[in-house]
C-alpha positions as CSV (number, residue, x, y, z in Angstrom):
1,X,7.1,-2.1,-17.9
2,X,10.0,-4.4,-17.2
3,X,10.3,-5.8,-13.7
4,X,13.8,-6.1,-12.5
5,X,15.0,-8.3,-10.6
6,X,18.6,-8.6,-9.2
7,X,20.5,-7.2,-12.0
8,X,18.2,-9.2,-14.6
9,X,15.2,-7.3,-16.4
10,X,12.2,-9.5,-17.1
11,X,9.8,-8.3,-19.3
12,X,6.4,-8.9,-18.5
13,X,3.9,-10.6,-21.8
14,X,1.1,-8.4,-23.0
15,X,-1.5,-11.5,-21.5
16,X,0.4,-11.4,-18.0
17,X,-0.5,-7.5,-17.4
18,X,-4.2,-8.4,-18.6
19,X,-4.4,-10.7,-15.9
20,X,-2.6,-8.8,-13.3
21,X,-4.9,-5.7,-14.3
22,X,-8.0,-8.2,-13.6
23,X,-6.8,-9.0,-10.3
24,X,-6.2,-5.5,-9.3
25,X,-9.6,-4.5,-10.2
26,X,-11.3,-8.0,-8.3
27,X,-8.6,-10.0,-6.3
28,X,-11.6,-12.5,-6.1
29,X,-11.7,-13.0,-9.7
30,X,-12.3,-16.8,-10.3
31,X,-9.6,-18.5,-13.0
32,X,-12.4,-19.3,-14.9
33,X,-13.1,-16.1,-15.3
34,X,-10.2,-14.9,-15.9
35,X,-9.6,-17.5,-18.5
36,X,-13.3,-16.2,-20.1
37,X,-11.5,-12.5,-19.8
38,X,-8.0,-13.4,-21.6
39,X,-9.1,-16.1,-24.2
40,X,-7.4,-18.5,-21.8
41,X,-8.2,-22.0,-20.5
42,X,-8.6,-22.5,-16.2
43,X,-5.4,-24.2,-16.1
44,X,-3.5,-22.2,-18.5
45,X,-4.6,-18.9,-16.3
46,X,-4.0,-21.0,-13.2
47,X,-0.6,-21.6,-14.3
48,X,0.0,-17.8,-15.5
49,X,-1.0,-16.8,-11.7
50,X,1.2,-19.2,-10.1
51,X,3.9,-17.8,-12.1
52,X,3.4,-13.9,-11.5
53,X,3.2,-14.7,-8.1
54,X,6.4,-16.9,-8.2
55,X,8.3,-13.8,-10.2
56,X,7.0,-11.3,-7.5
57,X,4.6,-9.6,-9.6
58,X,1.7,-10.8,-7.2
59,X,2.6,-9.8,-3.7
60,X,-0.4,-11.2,-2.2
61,X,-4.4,-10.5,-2.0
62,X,-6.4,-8.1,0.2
63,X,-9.4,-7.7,1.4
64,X,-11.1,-3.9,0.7
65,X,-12.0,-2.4,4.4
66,X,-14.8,-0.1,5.6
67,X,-13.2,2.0,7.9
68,X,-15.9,4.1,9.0
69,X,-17.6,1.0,9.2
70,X,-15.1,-0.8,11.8
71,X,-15.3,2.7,13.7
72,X,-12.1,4.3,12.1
73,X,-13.7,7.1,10.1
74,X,-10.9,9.7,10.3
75,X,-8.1,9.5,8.0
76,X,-4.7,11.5,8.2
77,X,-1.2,11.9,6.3
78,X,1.7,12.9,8.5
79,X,4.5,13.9,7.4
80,X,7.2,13.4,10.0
81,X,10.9,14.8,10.1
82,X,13.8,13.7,12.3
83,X,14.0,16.2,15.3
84,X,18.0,16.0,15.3
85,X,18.7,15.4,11.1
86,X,22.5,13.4,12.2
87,X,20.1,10.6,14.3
88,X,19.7,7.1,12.4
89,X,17.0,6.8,9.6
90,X,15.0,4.5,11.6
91,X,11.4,6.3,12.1
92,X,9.9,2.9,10.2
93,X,11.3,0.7,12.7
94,X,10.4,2.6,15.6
95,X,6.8,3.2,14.1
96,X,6.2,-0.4,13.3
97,X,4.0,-2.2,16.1
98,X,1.6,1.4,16.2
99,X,-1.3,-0.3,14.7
100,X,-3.2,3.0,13.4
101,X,-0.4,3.5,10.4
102,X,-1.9,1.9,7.9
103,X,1.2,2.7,5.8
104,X,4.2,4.4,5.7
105,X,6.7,5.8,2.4
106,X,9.8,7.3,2.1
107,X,9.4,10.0,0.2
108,X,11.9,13.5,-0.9
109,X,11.0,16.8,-0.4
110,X,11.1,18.8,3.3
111,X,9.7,15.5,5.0
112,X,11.4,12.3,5.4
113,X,8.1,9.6,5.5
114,X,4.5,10.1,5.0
115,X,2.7,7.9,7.0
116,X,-1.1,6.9,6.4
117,X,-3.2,6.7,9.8
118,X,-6.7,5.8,10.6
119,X,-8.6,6.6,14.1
120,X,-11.6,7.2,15.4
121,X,-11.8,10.9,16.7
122,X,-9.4,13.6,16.7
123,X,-8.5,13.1,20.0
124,X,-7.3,9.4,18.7
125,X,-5.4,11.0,16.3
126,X,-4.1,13.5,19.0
127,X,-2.8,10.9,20.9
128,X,-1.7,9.3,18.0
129,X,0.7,12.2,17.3
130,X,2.3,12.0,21.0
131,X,3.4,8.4,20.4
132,X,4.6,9.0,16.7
133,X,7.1,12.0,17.5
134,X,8.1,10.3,21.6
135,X,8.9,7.2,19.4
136,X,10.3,8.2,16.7
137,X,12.0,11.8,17.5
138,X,10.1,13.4,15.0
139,X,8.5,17.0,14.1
140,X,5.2,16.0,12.3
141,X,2.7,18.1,9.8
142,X,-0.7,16.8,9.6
143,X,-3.3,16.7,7.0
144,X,-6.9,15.2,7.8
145,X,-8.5,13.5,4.8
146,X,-12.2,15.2,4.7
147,X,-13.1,12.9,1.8
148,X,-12.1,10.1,-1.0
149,X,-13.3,10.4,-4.0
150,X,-10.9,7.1,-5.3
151,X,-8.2,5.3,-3.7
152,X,-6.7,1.9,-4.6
153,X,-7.1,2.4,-8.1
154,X,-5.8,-0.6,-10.5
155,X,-2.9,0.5,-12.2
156,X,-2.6,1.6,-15.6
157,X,-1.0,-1.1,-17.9
């Protein structure tokens, strides 16, 4: 899949999606190994890295959290809606310093953003709800994750 950028499409080598599917799967992943992965030498896949990253096609690395292990066990998708539909599109900004949305997408359909949240207890998520829709003007729907079977998946390449 060609990544675009400005008005120019750059195509993206066979090699450089092995490597960035490697790094999806283990953002930890040495360049040696890489290098033992692709058929490449350390600096070669060094060099490879710098350049995905350079192009845009590495945002950054992550570490994989715990949540229920750092006491955030409850999971939610709210979908929020402007109260008054002529106000400015600005729910993101508004939303941006609450610390429990983990992350927030425009998306089409009834709802304007889905957000991604993480609490403790439903009473943290309770209150969580007051701040989104006093800050933000918004009607909300809310669905509680009960489980995760996968999440965070590489992507297919």
């Amino acid at each position: 899949m060609p990544k675009a950028l400005g008005s120019r499409v750059m195509p993206v080598e066979e090699l450089d999606r092995k490597i960035v599917g490697l790094l999806a799967s283990d953002g930890r992943m040495s360049f040696t190994d890489l290098g033992k992965a692709t058929g490449l030498s350390t600096s070669a896949v060094h060099q490879r890295v710098k350049r995905l990253e350079q192009r845009g096609l590495i945002l950054g690395y992550s570490a994989t959290i715990d949540h229920d292990a750092l006491g955030l066990p409850l999971t939610a998708l709210i979908s929020i809606r402007p109260i008054d539909p002529s106000q400015p599109d600005d729910s993101p900004e508004r939303l941006r310093d609450v610390p429990e949305i983990e992350s927030c997408y425009s998306v089409a359909g009834d709802s304007s953003y889905v957000l991604i949240v993480r609490v403790a207890t439903p009473a943290a998520l309770e209150e969580l709800l007051a701040v989104i829709r006093g800050r933000a003007n918004v009607s909300t729907t809310t669905t509680i994750v009960l489980s995760t079977p996968y999440e965070r998946r590489p992507p297919a390449l």
